[in-house]
N, C-alpha and C positions, 0 to 999 in steps of 0.2 A: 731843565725846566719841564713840567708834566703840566697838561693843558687837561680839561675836561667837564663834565657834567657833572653835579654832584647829587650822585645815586641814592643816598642813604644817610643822615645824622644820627650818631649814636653820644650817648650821656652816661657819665659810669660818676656814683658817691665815691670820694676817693679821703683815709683822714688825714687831714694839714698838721700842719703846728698849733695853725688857730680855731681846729675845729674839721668840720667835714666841707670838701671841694667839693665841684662838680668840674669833673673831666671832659673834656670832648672830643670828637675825632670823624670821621667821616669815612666816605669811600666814592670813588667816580666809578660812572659808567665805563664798562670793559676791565677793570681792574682789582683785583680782590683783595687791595693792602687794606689795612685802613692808616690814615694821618693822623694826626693828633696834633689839635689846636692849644693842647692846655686846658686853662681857664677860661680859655674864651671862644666863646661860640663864632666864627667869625663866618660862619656860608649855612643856606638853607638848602634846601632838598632842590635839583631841578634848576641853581645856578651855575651859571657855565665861569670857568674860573682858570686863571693861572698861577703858578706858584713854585715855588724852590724848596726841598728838605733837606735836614740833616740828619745827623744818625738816627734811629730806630725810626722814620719817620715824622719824624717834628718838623711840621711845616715853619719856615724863616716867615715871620711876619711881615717884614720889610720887602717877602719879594711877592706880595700876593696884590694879584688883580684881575678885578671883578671884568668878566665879558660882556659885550651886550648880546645878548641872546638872539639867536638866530633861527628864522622859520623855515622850514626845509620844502624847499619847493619841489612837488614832483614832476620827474623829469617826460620831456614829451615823448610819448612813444616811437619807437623806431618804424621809419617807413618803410615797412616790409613788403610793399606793393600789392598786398593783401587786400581783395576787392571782398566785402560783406556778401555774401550767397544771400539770393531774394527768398523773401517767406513762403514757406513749404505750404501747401494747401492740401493734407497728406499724402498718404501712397510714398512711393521711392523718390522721385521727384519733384519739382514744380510742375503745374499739370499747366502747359502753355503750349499752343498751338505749334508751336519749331519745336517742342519734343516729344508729341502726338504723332507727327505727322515723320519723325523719323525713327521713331519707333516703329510705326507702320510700313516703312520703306524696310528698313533695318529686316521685318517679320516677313516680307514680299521676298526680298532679293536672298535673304536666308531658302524660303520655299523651293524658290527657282533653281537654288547652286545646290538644294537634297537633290531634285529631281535631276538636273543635270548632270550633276559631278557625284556626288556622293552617292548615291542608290544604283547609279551604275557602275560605279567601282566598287563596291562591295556584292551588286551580284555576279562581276565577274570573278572576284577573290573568290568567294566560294564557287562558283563551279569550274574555276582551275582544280582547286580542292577539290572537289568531285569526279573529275577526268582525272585526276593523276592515279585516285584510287580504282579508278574503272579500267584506266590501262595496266594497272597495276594486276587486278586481279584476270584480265587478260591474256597477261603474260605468263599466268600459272598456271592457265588452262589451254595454252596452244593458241589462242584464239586470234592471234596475229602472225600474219607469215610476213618473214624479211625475205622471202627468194632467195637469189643467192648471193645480198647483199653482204659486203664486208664485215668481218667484228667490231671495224670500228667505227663503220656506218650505221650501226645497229643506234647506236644514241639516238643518236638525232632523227632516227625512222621515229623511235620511242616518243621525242618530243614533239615533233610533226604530230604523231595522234594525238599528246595531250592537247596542243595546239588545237588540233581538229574538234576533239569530245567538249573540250571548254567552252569553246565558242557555239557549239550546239548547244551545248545545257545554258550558256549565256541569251542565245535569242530566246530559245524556249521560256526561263524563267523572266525576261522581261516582257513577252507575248501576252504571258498568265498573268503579271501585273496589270496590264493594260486591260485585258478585260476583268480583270474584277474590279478595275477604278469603274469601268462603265457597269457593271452590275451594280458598285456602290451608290454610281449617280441615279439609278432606276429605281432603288430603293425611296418605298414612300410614296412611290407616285398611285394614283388609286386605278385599281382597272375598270376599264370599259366595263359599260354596264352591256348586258343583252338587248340587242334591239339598238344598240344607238352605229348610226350610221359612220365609219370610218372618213378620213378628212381627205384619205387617197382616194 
């Protein structure tokens, strides 16, 4: 039994005994036979239909029948818990006071953890790097006595300085930050004019 839509009606002159026929034959949707009705037209284009063949495709007439057509309903979307994002008003974002205002915390406690954590580990990274090279070239110049410490005490005398030099060029270069952030905040401000009385 083949069920289906019919895709397509085709008509072929064909000559009879008594003259010239008109053939018919058809094809459904998904299927690329065609049937063959004979003489007789029996389905239009777009009827949904069932039926029986036999050899080369010759539909049995006695087993055909007409469907009632059916509208295809579409189906309702799967609830993927998917909440719609609210209307962008441009920029990156929605510009809404809760992501204003954490944005601006977000840029604060970023500031605070340079200044705390990150600007001081990175100036003592490099002035490790810079003791190690100072003891380094110290030690090609004599410029460091071990007494009569052991050979194998000799290390650790070695890392003790870098120890030492690092932490020197560590205060020093946060010293020098510190005053050029106050040079920076001085900058701009207008000087005293001649002649005007100090507030001290």
């Amino acid at each position: 039994m083949i069920k289906g839509t019919v895709s397509k009606t085709y008509e072929k002159e064909w000559p009879g005994q008594d003259g010239t026929v008109v053939l018919h034959s058809f094809q459904i949707q998904g299927d690329k036979r065609y049937f063959r009705t004979g003489t007789d037209k029996l389905f239009s284009q777009g009827e949904s239909i069932q039926f029986e063949v036999e050899g080369n495709n010759q539909v049995v007439t006695d087993s055909v029948v007409k469907l009632a057509a059916s509208v295809a309903t579409a189906p309702a979307p799967a609830q993927t818990g998917y909440t719609p994002r609210p209307a962008w008003q441009g920029g990156g974002k929605p510009k809404t006071t809760e992501n204003f205002e954490a944005r601006q915390k977000y840029w604060e406690n970023k500031e605070l953890r340079d200044i705390e954590v990150v600007e001081p580990r990175i100036t003592w990274s490099s002035s490790r790097t810079a003791a190690i090279e100072v003891v380094g070239l110290a030690l090609q110049h004599d410029a460091i006595a071990f007494g009569n410490a052991a050979k194998g005490a000799k290390l650790g005398m070695i890392l003790d300085f870098v120890d030492e030099v690092a932490a020197r060029f560590y205060h020093q270069s946060m010293a020098a930050a510190e005053t050029a952030a106050g040079l920076e905040g001085a900058v701009g401000k207008a000087p005293a004019k001649k002649g005007a009385q100090s507030d001290e």
